[in-house]
C-alpha positions as CSV (number, residue, x, y, z in Angstrom):
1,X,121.5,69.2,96.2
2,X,121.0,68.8,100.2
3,X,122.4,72.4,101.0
4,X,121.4,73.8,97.3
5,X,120.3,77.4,99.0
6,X,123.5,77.7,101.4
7,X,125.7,77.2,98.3
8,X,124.0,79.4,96.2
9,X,124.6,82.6,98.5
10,X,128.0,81.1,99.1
11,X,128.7,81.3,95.2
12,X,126.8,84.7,95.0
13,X,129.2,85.6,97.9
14,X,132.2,84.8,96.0
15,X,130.8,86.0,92.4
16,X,130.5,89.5,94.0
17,X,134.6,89.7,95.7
18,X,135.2,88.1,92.2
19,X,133.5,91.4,90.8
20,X,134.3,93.9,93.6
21,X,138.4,93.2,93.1
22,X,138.0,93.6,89.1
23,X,135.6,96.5,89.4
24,X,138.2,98.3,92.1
25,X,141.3,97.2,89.9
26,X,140.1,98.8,86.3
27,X,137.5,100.7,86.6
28,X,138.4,102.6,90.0
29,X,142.4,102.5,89.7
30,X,141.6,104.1,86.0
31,X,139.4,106.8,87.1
32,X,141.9,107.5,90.2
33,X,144.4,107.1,87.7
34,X,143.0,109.7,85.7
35,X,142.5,112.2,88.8
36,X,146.3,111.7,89.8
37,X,147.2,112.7,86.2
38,X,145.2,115.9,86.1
39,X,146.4,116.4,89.6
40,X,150.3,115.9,89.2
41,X,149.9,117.8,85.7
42,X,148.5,120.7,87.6
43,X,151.5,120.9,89.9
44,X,154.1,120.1,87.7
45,X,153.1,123.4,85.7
46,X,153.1,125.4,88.8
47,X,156.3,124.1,89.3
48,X,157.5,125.0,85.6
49,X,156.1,128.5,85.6
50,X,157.4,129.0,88.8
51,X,160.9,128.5,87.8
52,X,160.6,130.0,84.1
53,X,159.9,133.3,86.3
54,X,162.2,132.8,89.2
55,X,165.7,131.7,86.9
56,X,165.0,133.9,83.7
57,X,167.8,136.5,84.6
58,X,170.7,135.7,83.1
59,X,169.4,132.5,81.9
60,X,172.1,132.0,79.2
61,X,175.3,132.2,82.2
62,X,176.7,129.2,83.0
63,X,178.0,129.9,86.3
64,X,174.0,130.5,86.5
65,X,173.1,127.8,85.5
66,X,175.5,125.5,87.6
67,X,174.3,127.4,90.8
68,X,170.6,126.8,90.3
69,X,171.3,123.2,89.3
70,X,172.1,122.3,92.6
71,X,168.7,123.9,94.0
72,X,167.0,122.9,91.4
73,X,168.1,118.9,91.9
74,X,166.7,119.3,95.3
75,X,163.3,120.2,93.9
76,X,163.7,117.1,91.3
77,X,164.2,115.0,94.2
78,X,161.9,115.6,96.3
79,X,159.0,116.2,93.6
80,X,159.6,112.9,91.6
81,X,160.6,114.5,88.5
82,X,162.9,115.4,85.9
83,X,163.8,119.2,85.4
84,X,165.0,120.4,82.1
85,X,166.1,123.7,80.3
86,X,166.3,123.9,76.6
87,X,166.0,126.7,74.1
88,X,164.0,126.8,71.0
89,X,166.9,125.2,68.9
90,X,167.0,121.7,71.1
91,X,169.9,122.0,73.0
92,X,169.8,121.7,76.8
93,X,171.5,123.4,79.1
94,X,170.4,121.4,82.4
95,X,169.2,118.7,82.8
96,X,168.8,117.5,86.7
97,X,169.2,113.7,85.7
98,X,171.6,113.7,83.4
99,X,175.0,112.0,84.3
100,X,177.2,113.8,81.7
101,X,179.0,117.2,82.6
102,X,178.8,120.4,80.4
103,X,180.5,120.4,76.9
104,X,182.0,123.8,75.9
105,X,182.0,122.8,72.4
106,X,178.7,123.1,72.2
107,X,177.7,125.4,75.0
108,X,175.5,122.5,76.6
109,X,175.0,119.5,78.1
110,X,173.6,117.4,74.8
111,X,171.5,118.7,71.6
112,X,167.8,117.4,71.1
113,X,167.5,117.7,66.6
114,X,164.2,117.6,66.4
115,X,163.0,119.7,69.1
116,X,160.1,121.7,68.3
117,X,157.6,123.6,70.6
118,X,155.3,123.7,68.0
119,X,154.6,120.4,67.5
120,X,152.0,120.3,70.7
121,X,149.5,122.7,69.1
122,X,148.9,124.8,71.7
123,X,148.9,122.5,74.6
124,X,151.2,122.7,77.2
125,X,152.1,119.1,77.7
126,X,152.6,115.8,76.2
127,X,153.1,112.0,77.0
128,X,156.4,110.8,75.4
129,X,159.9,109.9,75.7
130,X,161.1,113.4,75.6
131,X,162.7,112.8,71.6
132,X,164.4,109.2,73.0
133,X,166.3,110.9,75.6
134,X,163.9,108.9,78.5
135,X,164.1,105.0,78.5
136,X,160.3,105.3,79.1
137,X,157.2,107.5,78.2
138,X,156.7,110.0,80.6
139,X,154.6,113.0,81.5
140,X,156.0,116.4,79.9
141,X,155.0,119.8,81.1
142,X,156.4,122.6,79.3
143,X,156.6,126.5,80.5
144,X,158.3,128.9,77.9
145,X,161.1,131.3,79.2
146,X,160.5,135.1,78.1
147,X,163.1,137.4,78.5
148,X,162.3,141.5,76.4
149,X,159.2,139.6,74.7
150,X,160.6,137.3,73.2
151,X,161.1,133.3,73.8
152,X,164.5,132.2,75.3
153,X,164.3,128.8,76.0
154,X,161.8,126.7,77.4
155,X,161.1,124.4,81.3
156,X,160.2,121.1,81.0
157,X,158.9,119.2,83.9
158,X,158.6,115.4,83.2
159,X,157.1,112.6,85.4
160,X,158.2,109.0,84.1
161,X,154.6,106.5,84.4
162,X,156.5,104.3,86.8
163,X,157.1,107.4,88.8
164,X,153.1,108.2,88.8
165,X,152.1,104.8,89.3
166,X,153.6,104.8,92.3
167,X,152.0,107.8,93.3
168,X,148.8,106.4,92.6
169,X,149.3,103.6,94.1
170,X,150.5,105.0,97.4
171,X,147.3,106.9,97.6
172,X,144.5,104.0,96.1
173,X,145.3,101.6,99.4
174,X,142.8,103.1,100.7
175,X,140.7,101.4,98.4
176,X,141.1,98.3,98.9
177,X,141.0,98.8,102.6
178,X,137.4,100.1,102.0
179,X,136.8,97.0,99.7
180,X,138.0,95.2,102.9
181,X,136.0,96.4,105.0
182,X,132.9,95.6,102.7
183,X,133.9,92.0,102.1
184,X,134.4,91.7,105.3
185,X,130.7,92.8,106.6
186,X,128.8,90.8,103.7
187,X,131.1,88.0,105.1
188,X,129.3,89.1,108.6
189,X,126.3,89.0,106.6
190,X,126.8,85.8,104.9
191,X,127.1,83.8,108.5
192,X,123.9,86.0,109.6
193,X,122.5,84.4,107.2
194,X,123.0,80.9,108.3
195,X,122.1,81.5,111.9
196,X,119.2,83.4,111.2
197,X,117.7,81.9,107.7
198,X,119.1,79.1,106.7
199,X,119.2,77.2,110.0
200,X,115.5,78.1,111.0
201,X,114.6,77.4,107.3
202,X,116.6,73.7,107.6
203,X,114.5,73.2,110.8
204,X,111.0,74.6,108.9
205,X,111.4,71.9,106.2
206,X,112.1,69.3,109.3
207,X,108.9,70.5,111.1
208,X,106.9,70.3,107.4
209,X,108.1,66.4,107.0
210,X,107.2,65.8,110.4
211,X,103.8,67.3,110.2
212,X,103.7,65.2,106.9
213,X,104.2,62.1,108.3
214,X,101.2,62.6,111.3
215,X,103.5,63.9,113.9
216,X,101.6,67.3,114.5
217,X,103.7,67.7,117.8
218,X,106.7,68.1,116.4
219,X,108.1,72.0,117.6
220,X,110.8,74.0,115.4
221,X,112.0,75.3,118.9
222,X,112.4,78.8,116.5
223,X,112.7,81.9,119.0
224,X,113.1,84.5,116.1
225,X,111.3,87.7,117.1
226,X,111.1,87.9,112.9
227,X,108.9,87.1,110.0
228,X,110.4,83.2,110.3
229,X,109.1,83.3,114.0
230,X,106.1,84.3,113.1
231,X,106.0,81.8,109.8
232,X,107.2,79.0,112.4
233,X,104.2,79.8,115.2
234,X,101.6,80.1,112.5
235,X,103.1,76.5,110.8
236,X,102.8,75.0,114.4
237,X,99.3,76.5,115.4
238,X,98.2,74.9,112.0
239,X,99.5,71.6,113.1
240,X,98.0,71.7,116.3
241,X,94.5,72.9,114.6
242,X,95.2,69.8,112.4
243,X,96.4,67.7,115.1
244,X,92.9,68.6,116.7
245,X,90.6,68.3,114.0
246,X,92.3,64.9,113.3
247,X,91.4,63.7,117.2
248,X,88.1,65.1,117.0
249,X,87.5,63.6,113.2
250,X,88.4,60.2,115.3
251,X,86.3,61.1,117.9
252,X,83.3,61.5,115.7
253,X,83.9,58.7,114.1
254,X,83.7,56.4,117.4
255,X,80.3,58.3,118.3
256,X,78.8,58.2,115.0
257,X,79.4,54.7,114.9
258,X,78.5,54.0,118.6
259,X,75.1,56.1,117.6
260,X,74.7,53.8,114.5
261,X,75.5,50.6,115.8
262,X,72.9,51.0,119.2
263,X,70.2,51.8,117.2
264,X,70.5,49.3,114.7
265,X,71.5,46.7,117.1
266,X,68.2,47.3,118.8
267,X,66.3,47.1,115.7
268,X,67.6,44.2,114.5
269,X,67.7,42.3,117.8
270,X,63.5,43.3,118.7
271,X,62.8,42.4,114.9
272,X,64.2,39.2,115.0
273,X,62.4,38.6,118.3
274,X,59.3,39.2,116.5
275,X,59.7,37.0,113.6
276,X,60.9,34.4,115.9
277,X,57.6,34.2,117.6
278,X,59.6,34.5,120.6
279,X,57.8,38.0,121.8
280,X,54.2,37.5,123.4
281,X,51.8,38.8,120.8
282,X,50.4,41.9,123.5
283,X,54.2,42.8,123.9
284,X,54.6,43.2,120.4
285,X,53.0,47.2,120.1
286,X,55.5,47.8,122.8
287,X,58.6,46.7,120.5
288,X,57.4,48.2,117.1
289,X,57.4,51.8,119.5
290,X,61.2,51.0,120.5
291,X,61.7,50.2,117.0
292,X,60.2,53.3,115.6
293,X,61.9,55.7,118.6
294,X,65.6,54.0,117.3
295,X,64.3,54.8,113.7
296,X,63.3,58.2,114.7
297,X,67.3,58.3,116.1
298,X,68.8,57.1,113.0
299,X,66.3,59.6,110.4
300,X,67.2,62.9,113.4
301,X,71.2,61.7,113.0
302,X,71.5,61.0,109.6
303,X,69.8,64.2,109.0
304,X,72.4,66.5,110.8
305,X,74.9,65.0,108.8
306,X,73.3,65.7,105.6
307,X,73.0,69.3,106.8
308,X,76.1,69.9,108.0
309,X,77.4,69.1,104.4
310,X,74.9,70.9,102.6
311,X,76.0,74.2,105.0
312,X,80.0,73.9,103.5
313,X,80.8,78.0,103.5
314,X,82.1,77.4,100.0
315,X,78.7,76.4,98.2
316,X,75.8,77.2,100.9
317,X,72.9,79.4,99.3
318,X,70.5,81.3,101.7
319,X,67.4,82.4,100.8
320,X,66.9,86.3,102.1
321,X,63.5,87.0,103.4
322,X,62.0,89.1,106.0
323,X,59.8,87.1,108.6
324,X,58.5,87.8,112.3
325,X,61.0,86.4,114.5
326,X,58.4,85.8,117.2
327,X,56.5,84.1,115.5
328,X,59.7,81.5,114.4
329,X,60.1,81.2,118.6
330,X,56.4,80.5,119.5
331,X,55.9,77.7,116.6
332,X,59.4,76.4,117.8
333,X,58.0,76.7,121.6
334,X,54.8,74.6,121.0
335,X,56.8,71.7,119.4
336,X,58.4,71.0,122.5
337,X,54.8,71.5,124.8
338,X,54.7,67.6,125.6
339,X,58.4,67.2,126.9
340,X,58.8,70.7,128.5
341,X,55.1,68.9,129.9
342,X,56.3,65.8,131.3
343,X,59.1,67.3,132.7
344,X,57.8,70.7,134.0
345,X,60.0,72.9,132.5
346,X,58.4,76.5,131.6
347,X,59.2,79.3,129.2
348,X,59.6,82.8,130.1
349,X,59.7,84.8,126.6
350,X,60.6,88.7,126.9
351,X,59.9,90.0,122.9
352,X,61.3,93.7,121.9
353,X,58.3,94.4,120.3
354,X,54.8,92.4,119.2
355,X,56.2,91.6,115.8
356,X,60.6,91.6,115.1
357,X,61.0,91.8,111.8
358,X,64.3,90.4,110.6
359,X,66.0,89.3,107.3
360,X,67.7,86.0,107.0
361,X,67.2,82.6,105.4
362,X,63.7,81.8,107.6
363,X,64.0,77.9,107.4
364,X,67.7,77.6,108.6
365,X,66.9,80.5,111.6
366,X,64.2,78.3,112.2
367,X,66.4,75.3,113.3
368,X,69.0,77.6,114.9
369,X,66.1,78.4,116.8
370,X,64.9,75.0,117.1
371,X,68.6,73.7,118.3
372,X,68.6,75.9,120.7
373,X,66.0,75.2,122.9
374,X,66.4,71.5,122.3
375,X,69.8,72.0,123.6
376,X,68.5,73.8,126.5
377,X,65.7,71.1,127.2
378,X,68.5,68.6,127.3
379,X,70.2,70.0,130.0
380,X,67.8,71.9,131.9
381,X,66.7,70.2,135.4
382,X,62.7,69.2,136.1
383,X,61.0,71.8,137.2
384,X,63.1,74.4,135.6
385,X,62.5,77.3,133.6
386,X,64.0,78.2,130.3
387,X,64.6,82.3,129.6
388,X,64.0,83.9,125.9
389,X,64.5,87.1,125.3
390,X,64.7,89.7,122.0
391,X,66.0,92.9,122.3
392,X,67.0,95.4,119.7
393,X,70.5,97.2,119.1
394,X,71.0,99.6,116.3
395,X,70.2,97.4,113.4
396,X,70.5,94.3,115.3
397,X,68.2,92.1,116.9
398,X,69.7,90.4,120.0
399,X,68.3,86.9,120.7
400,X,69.2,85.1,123.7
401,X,68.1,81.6,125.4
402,X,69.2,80.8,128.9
403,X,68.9,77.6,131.0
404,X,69.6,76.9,134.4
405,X,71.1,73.7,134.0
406,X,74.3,71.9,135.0
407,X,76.6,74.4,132.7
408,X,79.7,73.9,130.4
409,X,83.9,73.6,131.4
410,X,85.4,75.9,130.8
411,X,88.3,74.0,129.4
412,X,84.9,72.8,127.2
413,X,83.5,76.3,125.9
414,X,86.1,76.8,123.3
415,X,85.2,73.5,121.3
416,X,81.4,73.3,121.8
417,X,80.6,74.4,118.2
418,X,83.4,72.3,116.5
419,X,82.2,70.2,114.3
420,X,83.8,66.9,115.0
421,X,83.8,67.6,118.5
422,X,81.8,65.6,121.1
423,X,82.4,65.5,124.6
424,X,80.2,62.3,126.6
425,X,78.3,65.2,128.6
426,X,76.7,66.5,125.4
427,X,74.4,63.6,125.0
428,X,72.6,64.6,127.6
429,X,69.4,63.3,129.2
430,X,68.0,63.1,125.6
431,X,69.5,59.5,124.1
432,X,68.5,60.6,120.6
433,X,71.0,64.0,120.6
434,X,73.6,63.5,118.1
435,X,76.4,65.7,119.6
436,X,76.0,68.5,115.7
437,X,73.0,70.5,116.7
438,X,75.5,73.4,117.8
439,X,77.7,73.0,114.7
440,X,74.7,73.2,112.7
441,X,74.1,76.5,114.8
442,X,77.3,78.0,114.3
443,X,77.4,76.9,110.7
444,X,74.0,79.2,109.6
445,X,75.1,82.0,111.7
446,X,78.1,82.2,110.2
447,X,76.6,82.1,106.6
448,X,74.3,85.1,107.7
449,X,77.6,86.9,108.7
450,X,76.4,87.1,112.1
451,X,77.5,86.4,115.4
452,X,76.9,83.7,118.0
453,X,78.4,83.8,121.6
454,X,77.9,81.4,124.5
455,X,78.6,82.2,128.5
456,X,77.9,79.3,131.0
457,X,78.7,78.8,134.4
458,X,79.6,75.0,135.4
459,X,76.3,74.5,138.1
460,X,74.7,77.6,136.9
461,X,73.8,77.2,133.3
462,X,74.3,78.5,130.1
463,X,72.9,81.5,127.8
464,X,73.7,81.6,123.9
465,X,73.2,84.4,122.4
466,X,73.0,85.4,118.4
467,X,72.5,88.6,116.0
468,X,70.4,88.9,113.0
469,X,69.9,91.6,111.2
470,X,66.3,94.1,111.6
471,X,64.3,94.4,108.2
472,X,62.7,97.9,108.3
473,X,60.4,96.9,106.1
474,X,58.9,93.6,104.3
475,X,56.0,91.4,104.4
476,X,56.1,88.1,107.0
C-alpha cells in the first residue's frame, strides 16, 4: 500500500474515538452512575429524617396531614421525588403523587398488604417498585417516625431510575465535552503528524531512490530543526561524500590509466624500434634506460596500489616496535642525496634529542617518512632548502617537514589525502609520482591512531606535520 503508514495512524486514530466513546459510555457513565446514587441516596435521607422530625406532632390528624401535603408537594417537586407516609400496618396516609383523594373508610389514601419494615434487614433503603404501587423500580429511602419511643409510621423518599438518569446525565456532559476536547487535540496531533513526519518521511524515501539511481544531488529541501532534519542533512552529506568519492573514483581511474597507458606505450613503441633494427646500434643503451625508467614507473605505481589495499582499516596489522626515529630520517635523507644533488636542494634537520625513541610499525613510518620528503622534493624549487624538525610534547613526538615550494589551494587542502583524489598539480616535476603517496600517509597514521595535519601557503610552501608516540624504553 502507497500510503500504508498514513493509514495506519489514521486507523489507530479511529480505533482509539472507537474506544474512548465505549470507555466513557460504560465504564465512566457506570462509575458516575454509581457516585450519583450514593449522592442522591445521601440527600434523600436527609430529606426523610428531616421531615420524620419536623411532622411527627400530631402525625395521625388529618387536617395535619392535608396542611403539610401541600408543603410537602413543593419539596417533591422541586427534589425529583416521591414523598410518602405510611405506618407499620401498610396503609398510607400521603402520598405526594398520588391522584386519588382520602377515603374515610379506611382512614387513608390506599393500603400497601404486604408492607413490612423488616424485610430490608437493617438497611435503610431499597431498589423496587414500592409493593407495585410505582410503574417502575425506583430508589426507596426509608426514615421511621417515633413518637413516646415507639414507631408510628414510617417516611419514604423514592427516586424513579428515569428520574436519576436524568440527573446523571445532566451532570456527565461534561464528559463528553472533555472527550471532545481530547479527540479534538489528537485530531491536531494526527495532521501534525502529516506535516511534520509523514511528509518529510514521503520526501526521505524520494531522496533515497534518487540517490539510488546516481542522482547524489537530489535535496529533500527538509527545514525541520528535529531529528528528521538532522536524519535528512546527514542522508544528503552522505550523498554528496558518495557523489565525491564516485568523481574522484572516476578521476583515478582516468590517471591510473593515463599513468599505465604512457608508460607502456613507450615501452612497447622503443622495443619494437629495437627489434625492428630501426634504432642505431650506439642508441640502443640509451632506449633500454627509458625503457627501464618507464619500468621503474609502472613497479613505483603498481606498488602504491598494492599498499593502499593492504592498509584497508578493517584488516591492517602493525608490527609495534620501538626504533630511533632519527635514524629512520637520516637513512631516508641519504636515499634522495643524488636528486636533492642535481638539483641543489639542502636539508636542515633540527632533532629533540641525539636518539627519539618512538613505538610504531618501523617499516610503514619508514615510508610515511619516505613520502614525505619525496613529496617535498617534488615541489620544492632548485636551490631550495627542505626543513625537518622533531620536537617532543608530553608523550608525543612532533615531526614536521617543510618546503618552500609553490604551496597548495586552499579550495585543494581538504582533499589532498583522499584516496581517489588527484589534482594535475600533484604530479609535479617528478613524472614517475603517482598522485597515492599522501593517501598512503594518511592511511598508516591513522592505523597508529595518530594524527597528521598539513598548512601551506599557495607561493610559500607547505609543512606536514604528524604524532607518534615516545617509547620510554626499548632496544632500536
Amino acid at each position: 500500500m502507497r500510503y500504508k503508514m498514513l493509514y495506519k495512524h489514521i486507523v489507530i486514530y479511529v480505533v482509539i474515538l472507537v474506544l474512548s466513546l465505549v470507555f466513557v459510555n460504560t465504564i465512566c457513565y457506570k462509575l458516575h452512575y454509581q457516585e450519583e446514587y450514593k449522592r442522591h441516596t445521601a440527600d434523600m435521607y436527609s430529606l426523610a429524617t428531616n421531615i420524620s422530625t419536623e411532622y411527627t406532632f400530631d402525625y395521625f390528624s388529618e387536617s395535619h396531614l392535608r396542611t403539610i401535603e401541600v408543603e410537602l408537594d413543593t419539596i417533591s417537586k422541586l427534589s425529583d421525588t416521591r414523598i410518602i407516609f405510611i405506618n407499620p400496618d401498610g396503609m398510607v396516609l400521603l402520598d405526594t403523587r398520588y391522584e386519588g383523594s382520602y377515603n374515610e373508610f379506611i382512614n387513608g389514601l390506599y393500603y400497601i398488604e404486604d408492607f413490612n419494615y423488616g424485610n430490608l434487614n437493617g438497611n435503610y433503603t431499597d431498589h423496587s417498585d414500592f409493593y407495585g404501587v410505582f410503574d417502575t423500580p425506583a430508589i426507596n429511602v426509608y426514615a421511621p417516625i417515633t413518637y413516646t419511643y415507639q414507631v408510628k409510621g414510617y417516611v419514604v423518599v423514592s427516586m424513579s431510575d428515569d428520574a436519576l438518569a436524568r440527573k446523571v446525565n445532566s451532570t456527565f456532559y461534561i464528559n463528553y465535552i472533555a472527550l471532545g476536547f481530547v479527540l479534538v487535540l489528537s485530531l491536531a496531533f494526527v495532521i501534525v503528524y502529516f506535516f511534520q513526519i509523514y511528509k518529510p518521511v514521503k520526501k526521505l524515501i524520494r531522496a533515497t531512490e534518487e540517490y539510488g539511481k546516481g542522482n547524489f544531488k537530489y535535496k529533500t529541501n527538509i527545514k525541520n530543526a528535529d531529528e528528521i532534519g538532522r536524519l535528512s542533512s546527514s542522508l544528503e552529506y552522505m550523498a554528496s561524500q558518495v557523489g565525491d568519492m564516485d568523481m574522484f573514483q572516476q578521476k583515478f581511474l582516468s590517471n591510473i590509466s593515463h599513468d599505465f597507458r604512457s608508460p607502456l606505450t613507450s615501452i612497447k613503441g622503443y622495443l619494437e624500434a629495437i627489434e625492428d633494427g630501426t634504432v642505431p646500434p650506439e642508441m640502443i643503451k640509451k632506449y633500454v634506460r627509458i625503457i627501464l625508467f618507464e619500468t621503474d614507473r609502472l613497479t613505483k605505481l603498481t606498488s602504491n596500489i598494492l599498499t593502499l589495499n593492504e592498509l584497508d582499516p578493517k584488516s591492517v596489522r602493525l608490527e609495534i616496535t620501538t626504533f630511533d626515529l632519527n635514524s629512520i630520517i637520516r637513512h631516508t635523507i641519504e636515499t634522495f642525496e643524488g636528486k636533492c644533488k642535481d638539483r641543489h636542494i639542502n636539508f636542515s634537520i633540527i632533532y629533540a634529542n641525539s636518539k627519539e625513541l618512538v613505538k610504531g610499525d618501523k617499516s610503514k613510518i619508514g615510508q610515511v617518512i619516505y613520502n614525505l620528503i619525496d613529496n617535498a622534493i617534488k615541489f620544492s624549487p632548485d636551490h631550495s632548502t627542505i626543513a625537518i624538525t622533531v620536537k617532543e610534547r608530553g608523550e608525543k613526538a612532533f615531526i614536521s617537514i617543510k618546503d618552500h615550494g609553490c604551496g597548495i589551494p586552499k579550495e585543494n587542502l581538504n582533499k589532498i589525502f583522499d584516496r581517489f583524489y588527484k589534482s594535475d598539480s600533484s604530479r609535479g616535476r617528478d613524472k614517475k609520482g603517482s598522485g597515492l603517496g599522501l593517501s598512503i600517509t594518511k592511511e598508516v597514521i591513522n592505523a597508529h591512531d595518530e594524527t597528521i595535519d598539513v598548512v601551506s601557503t599557495v607561493g610559500g610552501g607547505t609543512e606536514f606535520t604528524f604524532t607518534l608516540e615516545l617509547a620510554k624504553s626499548g632496544k632500536q
